[in-house]
N, C-alpha and C positions, 0 to 999 in steps of 0.2 A: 273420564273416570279418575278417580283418588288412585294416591300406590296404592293403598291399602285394598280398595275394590278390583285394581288389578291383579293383586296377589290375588284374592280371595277367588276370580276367576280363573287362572294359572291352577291354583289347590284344585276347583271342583272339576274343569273342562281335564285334567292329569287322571284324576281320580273314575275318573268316565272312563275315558281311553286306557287305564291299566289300573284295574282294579285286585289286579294279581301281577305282582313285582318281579318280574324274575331279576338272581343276580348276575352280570353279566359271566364273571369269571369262575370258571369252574374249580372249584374245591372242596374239600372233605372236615376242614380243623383250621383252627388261625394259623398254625405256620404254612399249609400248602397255599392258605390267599395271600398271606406276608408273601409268599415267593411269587404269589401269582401275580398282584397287586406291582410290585418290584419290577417284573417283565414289563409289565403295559406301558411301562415309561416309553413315550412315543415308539407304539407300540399297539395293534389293532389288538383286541381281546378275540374276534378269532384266530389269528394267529397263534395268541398267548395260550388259548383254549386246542392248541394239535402242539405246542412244545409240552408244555406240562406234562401231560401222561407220558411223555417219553423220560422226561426229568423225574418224574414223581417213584417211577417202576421203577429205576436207580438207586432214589433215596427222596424220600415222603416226609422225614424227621431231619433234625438237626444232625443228631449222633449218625445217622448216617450219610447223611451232605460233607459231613468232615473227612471223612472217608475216601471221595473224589478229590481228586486238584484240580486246584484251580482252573487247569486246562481245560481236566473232562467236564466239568461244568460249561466251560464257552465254547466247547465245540456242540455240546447240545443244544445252548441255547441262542448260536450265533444267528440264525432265522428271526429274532425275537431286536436286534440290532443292537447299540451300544451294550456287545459282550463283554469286553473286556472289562468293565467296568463293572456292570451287573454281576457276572461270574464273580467277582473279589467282594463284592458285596454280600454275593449269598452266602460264599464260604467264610467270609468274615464274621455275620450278622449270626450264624449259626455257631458259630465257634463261642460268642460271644451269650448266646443264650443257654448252651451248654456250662459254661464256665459261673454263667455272673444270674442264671435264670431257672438252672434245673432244667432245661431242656424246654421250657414255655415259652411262649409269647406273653412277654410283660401288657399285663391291661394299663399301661398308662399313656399319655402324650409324651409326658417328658421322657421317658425308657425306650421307647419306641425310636424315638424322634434321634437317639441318640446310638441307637443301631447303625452302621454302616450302609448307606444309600438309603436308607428309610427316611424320607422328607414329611413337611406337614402332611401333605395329601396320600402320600399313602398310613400314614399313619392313622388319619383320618380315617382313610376307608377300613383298615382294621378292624377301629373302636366303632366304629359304628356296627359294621356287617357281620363282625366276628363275637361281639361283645354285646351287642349292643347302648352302646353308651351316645346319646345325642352327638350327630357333629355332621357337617356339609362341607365334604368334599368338592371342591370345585375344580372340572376339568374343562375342556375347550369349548364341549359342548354348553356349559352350565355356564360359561363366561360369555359366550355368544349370546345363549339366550335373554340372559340376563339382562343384557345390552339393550337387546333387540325390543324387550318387553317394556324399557322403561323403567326397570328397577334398581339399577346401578351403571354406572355411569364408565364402566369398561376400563378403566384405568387400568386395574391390576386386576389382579386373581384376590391378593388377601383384600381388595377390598371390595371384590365381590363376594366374598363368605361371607364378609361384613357384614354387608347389606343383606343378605339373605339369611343371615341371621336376625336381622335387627326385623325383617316384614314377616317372615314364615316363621308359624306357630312351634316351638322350641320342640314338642312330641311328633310334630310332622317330618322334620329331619331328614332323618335317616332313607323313610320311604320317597320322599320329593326328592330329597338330590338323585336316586336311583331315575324317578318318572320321569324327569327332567331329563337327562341322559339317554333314554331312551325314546322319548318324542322328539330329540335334536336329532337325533339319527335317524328318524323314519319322519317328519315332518319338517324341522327345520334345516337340515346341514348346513354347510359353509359351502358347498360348491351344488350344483345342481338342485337349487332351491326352487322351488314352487308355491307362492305366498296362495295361491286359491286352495291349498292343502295343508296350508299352516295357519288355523284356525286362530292359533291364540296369538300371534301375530297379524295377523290379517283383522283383529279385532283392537288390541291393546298396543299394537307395536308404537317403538317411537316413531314420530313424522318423519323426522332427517331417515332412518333407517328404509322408510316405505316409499320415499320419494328416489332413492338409492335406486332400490330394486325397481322402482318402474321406467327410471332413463335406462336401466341394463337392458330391458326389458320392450324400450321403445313403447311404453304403456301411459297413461296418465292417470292419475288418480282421479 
């Protein structure tokens, strides 16, 4: 197969298996995913998904996130891991969209990006999920695949958006890097992988990748 025929399989065999998207992380309005989004930094989204309603019942807005200190913020969210750090984040990042924003979630990359602990990728998932505005987050899973499928070359993270910018159709976006993320989790993972269940690897994968898996495996191709 061409990249290009592999995307276009990755697109249809996605669109098969989840033809209705869920998003993972539960929320109401762009600032509760800004916070949500913000926890998941290594960080399982069910987890993120049993802190939040305890965070949220607190304080759901900025004006009232300000409210708590910084403390009470990382004592709720210490489950969620790098508190300290997240906690100064939230309190900061709300302080600052109170101040410089009116109490919103700026719709930009650069505004976002310039929030306190808000990086590409979450920023990313904002604009896309909250907003909708084209962009492809890429998280561990979407880097893995990535790899696995043959369509970039695993270096980095920015240059696997890259690539997946550059092969997947610029309106697919938004929903592919969600599908993508969730057939890594239920088809491909990183540990307790099963390639007779991971269809679009077992078809497309790279060589090096599938000859990997089958010395783990004691298997031969």
């Amino acid at each position: 197969m061409t990249k290009q025929e592999r995307a276009t399989f990755v697109i249809n065999t996605l669109n098969e298996y989840y033809p209705e998207i869920p998003i993972p992380l539960d929320h109401k309005d762009p600032y509760t995913l800004l916070i949500a989004v913000l926890l998941s930094a290594q960080c399982t989204d069910v987890r993120v998904n049993q802190i939040t309603p305890i965070l949220f019942d607190k304080a759901d807005n900025p004006y009232d996130m300000v409210q708590l200190s910084v403390e009470e913020i990382k004592e709720i969210i210490r489950p969620c891991g790098l508190s300290p750090m997240k906690s100064k984040g939230i309190y900061g990042l709300s302080k600052i969209l109170i101040e410089e924003h009116n109490g919103q979630v700026p719709q930009s990359f650069e505004a976002l990006e310039r929030l306190p602990a808000v990086g590409h990728k979450t920023a990313s998932v904002v604009m896309s999920q909250a907003f909708g505005v084209p962009a492809f987050p890429v998280d561990t899973h979407i880097h893995r695949l990535m790899y696995r499928w043959n369509l970039s070359n695993g270096k980095s993270v920015q240059q696997t958006e890259k690539d997946a910018k550059a092969i997947f159709p610029k309106e697919l976006w938004n929903d592919l890097h969600l599908q993508i993320i969730w057939y890594g989790r239920e088809y491909s993972p990183a540990r307790g992988w099963d390639l007779e269940k991971d269809i679009i690897t077992k078809t497309i994968g790279r060589k090096s990748v599938l000859n990997d898996y089958f010395k783990k495996t004691s298997r031969s191709v």
